[in-house]
SEZADREN-818336 format. One record per residue: x, y, z of N, C-alpha, C in turn. Coordinates in steps of 0.02 Angstrom, whole numbers, plus 50000, padded with zeros to 5 digits. Layout:
<rs>
XYZXYZXYZ...
</rs>
This chain:
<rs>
500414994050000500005000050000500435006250000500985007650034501465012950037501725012049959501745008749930501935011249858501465013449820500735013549829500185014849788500305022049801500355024349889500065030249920500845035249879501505031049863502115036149850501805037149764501675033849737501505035349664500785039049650500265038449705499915043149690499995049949725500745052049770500735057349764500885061949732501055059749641501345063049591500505064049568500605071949561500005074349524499785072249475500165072549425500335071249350499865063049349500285059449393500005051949397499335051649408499115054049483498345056849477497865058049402498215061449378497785063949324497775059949271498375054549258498295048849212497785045749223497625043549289497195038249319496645041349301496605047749330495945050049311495595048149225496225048149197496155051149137495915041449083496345034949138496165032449109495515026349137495355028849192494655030349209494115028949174494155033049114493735032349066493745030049001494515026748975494465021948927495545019948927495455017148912496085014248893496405021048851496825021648856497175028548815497815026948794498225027848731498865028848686499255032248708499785031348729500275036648771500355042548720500195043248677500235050248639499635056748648499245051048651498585052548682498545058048769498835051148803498875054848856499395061148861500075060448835500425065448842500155072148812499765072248773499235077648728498925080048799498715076548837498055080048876498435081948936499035079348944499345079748995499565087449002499985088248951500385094648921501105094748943501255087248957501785084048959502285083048896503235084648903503575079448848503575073248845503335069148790503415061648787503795058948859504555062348866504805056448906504435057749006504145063849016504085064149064503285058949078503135059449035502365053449022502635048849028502905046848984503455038249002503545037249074503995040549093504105040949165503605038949224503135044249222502415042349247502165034749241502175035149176501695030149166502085021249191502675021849187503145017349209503275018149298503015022549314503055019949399502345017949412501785020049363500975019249373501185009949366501425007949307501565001749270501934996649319502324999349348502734995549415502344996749498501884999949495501544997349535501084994849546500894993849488500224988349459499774991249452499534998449455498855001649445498725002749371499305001249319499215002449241499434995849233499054995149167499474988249137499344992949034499984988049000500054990748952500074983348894499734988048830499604980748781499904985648735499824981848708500234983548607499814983848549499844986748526499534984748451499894988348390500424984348365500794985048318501484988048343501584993448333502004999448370501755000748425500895004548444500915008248478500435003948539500485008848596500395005848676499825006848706499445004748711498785006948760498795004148840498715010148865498825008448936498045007948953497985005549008497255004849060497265004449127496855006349164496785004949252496744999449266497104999849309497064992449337496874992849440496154994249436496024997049497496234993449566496494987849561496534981749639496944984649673497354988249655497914990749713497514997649740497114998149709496765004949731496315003149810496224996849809495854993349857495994991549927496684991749935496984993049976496924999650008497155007049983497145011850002496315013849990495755013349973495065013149969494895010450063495265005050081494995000650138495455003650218496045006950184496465012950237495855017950235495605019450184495255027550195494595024050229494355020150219493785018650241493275021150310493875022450358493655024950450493635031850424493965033950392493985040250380493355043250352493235041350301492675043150257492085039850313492025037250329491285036850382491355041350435491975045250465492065048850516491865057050469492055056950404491825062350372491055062050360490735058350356490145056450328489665058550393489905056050452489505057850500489425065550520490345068450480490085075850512489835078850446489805076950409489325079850349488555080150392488305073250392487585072350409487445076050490487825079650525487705084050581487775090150568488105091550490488135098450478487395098450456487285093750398486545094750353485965094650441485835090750483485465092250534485525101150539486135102150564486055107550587485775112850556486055112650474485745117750428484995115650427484665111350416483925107950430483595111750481483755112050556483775116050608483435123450600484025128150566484145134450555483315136750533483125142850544482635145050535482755149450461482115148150417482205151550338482055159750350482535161550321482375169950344481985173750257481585171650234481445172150161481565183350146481475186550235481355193250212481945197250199482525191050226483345191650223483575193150156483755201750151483965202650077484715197250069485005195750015485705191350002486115196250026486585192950057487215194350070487485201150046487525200349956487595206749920487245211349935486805210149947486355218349930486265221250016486755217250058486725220950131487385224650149487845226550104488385229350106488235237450068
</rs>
């Protein structure tokens, strides 16, 4: 799991994942959306590739990478206490706003300055 959490703290990497998320993508492809040079995409995409969250196929010359979400599952099951400890103070904020009395004669914000 400490290698998922060191490779997704590269932004860049983030945004691959994001990016291949939604379909398998051509490293030319991605370096386009990235606004990355070829080799710094390489790079990326070869520590994404060595830690198992990408896997890469061929077709002819060129490379299509894809997600490969299982290692994500690990760090999904670390966040897990977390996100229910967030969740609970979400649902005591929404009570509280629920609570609050509607002031409808309350001009906005703007127009009280």
């Amino acid at each position: 799991m400490s290698e998922a959490f060191q490779v997704l703290a590269e932004p860049a990497r983030r945004q691959i994942l994001d990016l291949l998320r939604e379909r398998p993508r051509l490293v030319g492809e991605l370096t386009e959306r990235l606004g990355l040079p070829q080799p710094s995409t390489s790079k990326h995409l070869k520590a994404l590739r060595e830690a198992g969250l990408v896997r890469v196929g061929r077709d002819g010359t060129r490379r299509w990478y894809r997600l490969c979400p299982e290692p994500l599952r690990a760090v999904e099951q670390w966040l897990a206490p977390y996100r229910r400890m967030w969740a609970g103070s979400f649902e005591a904020l929404e009570r509280h706003l629920d609570a609050m009395p509607d002031e409808p004669d309350d001009p906005p914000a703007k127009e009280r300055t």
